[in-house]
C-alpha positions as CSV (number, residue, x, y, z in Angstrom):
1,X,115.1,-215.3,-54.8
2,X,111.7,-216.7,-56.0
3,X,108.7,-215.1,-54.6
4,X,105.7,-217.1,-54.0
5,X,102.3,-215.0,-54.6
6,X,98.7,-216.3,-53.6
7,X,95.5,-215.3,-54.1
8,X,92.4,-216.2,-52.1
9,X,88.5,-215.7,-53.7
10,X,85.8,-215.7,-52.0
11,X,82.6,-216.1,-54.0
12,X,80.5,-214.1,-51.2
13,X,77.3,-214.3,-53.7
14,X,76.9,-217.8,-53.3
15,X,77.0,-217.9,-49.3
16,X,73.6,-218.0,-48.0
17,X,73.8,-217.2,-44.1
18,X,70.8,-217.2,-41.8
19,X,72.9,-215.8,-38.4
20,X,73.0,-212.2,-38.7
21,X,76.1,-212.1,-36.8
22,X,77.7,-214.7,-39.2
23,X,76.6,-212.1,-42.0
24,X,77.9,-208.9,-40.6
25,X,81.0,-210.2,-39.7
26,X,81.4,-211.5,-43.2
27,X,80.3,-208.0,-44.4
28,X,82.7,-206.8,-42.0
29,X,85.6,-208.8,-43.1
30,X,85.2,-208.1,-46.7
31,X,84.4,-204.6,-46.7
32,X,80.6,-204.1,-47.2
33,X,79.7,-200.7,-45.8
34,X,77.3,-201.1,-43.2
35,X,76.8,-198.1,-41.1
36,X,79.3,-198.6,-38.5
37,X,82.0,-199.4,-41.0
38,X,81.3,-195.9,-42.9
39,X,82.0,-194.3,-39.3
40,X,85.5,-197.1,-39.0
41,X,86.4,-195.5,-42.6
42,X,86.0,-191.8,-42.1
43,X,87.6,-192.3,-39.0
44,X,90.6,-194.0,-40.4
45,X,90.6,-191.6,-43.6
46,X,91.4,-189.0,-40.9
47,X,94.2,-191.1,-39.4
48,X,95.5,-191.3,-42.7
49,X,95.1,-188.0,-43.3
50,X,96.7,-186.6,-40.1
51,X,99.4,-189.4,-40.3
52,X,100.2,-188.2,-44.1
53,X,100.6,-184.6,-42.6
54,X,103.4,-185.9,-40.2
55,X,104.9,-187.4,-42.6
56,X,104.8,-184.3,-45.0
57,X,106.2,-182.2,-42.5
58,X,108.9,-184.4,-41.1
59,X,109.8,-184.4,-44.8
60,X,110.1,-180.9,-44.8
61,X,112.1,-180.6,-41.7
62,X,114.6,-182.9,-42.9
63,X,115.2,-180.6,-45.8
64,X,115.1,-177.2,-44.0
65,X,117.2,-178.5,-41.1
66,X,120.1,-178.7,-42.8
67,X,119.9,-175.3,-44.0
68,X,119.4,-173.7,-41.1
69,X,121.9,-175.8,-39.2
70,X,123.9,-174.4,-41.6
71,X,123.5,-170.9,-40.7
72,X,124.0,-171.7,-37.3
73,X,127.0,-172.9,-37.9
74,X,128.7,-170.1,-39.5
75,X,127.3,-167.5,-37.7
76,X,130.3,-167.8,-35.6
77,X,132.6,-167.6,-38.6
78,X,130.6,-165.2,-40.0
79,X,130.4,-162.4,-36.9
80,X,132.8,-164.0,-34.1
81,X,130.7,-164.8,-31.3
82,X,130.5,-168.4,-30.6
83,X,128.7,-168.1,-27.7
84,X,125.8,-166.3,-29.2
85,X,125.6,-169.3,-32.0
86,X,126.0,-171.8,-29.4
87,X,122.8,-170.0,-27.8
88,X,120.9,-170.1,-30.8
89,X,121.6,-173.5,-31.5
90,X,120.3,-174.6,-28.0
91,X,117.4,-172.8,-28.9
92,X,116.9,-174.7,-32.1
93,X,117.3,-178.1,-30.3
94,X,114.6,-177.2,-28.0
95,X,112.2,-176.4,-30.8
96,X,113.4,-179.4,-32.7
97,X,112.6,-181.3,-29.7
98,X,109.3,-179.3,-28.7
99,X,107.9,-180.2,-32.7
100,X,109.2,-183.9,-32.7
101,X,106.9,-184.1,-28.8
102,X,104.1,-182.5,-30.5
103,X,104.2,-184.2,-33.7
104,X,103.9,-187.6,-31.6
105,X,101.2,-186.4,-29.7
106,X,99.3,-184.9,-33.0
107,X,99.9,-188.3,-34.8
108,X,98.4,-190.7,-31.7
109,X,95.4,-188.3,-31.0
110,X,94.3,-189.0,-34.8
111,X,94.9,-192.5,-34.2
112,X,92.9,-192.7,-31.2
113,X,91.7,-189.8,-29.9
114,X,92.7,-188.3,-26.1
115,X,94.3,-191.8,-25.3
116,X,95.9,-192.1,-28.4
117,X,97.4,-188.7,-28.0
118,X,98.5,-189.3,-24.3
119,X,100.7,-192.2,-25.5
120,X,101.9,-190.1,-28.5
121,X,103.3,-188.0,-25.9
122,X,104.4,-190.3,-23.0
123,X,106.5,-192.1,-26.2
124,X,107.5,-188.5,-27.8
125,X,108.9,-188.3,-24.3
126,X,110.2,-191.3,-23.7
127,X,112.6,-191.0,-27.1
128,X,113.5,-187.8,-26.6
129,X,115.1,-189.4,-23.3
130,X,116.4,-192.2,-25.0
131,X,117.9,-189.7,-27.0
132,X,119.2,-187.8,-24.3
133,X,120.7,-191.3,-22.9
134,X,122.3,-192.4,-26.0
135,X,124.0,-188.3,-26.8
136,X,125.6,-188.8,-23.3
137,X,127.1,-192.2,-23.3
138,X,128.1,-191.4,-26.8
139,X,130.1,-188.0,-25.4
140,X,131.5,-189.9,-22.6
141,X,132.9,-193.0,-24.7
142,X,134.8,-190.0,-26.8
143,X,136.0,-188.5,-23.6
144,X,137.5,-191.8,-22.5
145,X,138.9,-192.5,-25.9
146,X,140.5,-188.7,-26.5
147,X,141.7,-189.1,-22.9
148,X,143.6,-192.9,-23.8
149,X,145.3,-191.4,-27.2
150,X,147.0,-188.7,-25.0
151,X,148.3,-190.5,-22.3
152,X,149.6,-193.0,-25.3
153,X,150.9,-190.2,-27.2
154,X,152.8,-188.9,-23.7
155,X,153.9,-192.3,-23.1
156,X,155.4,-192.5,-26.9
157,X,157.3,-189.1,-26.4
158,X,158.9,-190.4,-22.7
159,X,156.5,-188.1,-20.5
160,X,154.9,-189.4,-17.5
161,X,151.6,-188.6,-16.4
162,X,152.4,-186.1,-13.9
163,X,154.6,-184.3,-16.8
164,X,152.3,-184.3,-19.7
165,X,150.1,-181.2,-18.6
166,X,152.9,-179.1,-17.4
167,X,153.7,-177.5,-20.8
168,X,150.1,-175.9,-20.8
């Protein structure tokens, strides 16, 4: 696929402008520092900044997650009590979910300060529930499906549905 590329100069040493406004907003659109844009830059260096620690971290999470979800997992196998991995991996989910929030929160408040990190959080939030939403309708579509494959494979062996469960 061809891939068109175009490149716009403007000669800003030839443009004489006698409106200040005109000439700041031409500073401002092609990067002159002017005092307010230093303030703009550091500001957005920190959002960068902030933003590149998320990223690092989420990084990081998705390598060390696996490895502890790992140990989770055979901690069962390894010591026989499901129950106590089950309770640890609640915990993790939690803390998984408590960081992911955070994070959010952490990431908006460099973008924009108090209000930036209130809508971090209220969307943190809101896909967390979204989440939430999606885990269940996902666990019920499995229920309904595991629930139709045995009443088919009754039906195939000649059992009707009051019969099937008496064998349990």
């Amino acid at each position: 696929m061809a891939r068109n590329e175009y490149v716009l100069h403007i000669d800003i040493e030839n443009i004489q402008s006698s409106n200040s406004k005109a000439k700041a907003k031409l500073d401002a659109a092609t990067g002159k520092n002017t005092g307010k844009d230093n303030k703009q830059k550091d500001n957005l260096n920190k959002s960068v900044k902030a933003l590149s620690k998320k990223v690092a971290m989420t990084a990081t999470n998705d390598v060390v997650k696996p490895m502890v979800d790992f140990q989770i997992n055979s901690y069962s196998a390894r010591y026989g009590n499901s129950v106590r991995a089950n309770t640890i991996r609640n915990a993790q989910s939690v803390i998984d979910a408590g960081i992911d929030i955070g994070g959010m929160a952490l990431a908006g408040a460099s973008v924009g300060g108090g209000w930036g990190a209130l809508i971090g959080l209220a969307l943190g939030v809101a896909g967390k529930g979204i989440e939430v939403a999606q885990n269940v309708i996902s666990y019920d579509s499995k229920q309904e499906v595991h629930k139709f494959e045995e009443i088919r494979a009754s039906e195939r062996l000649g059992l009707q549905l009051s019969d099937r469960n008496r064998g349990k």
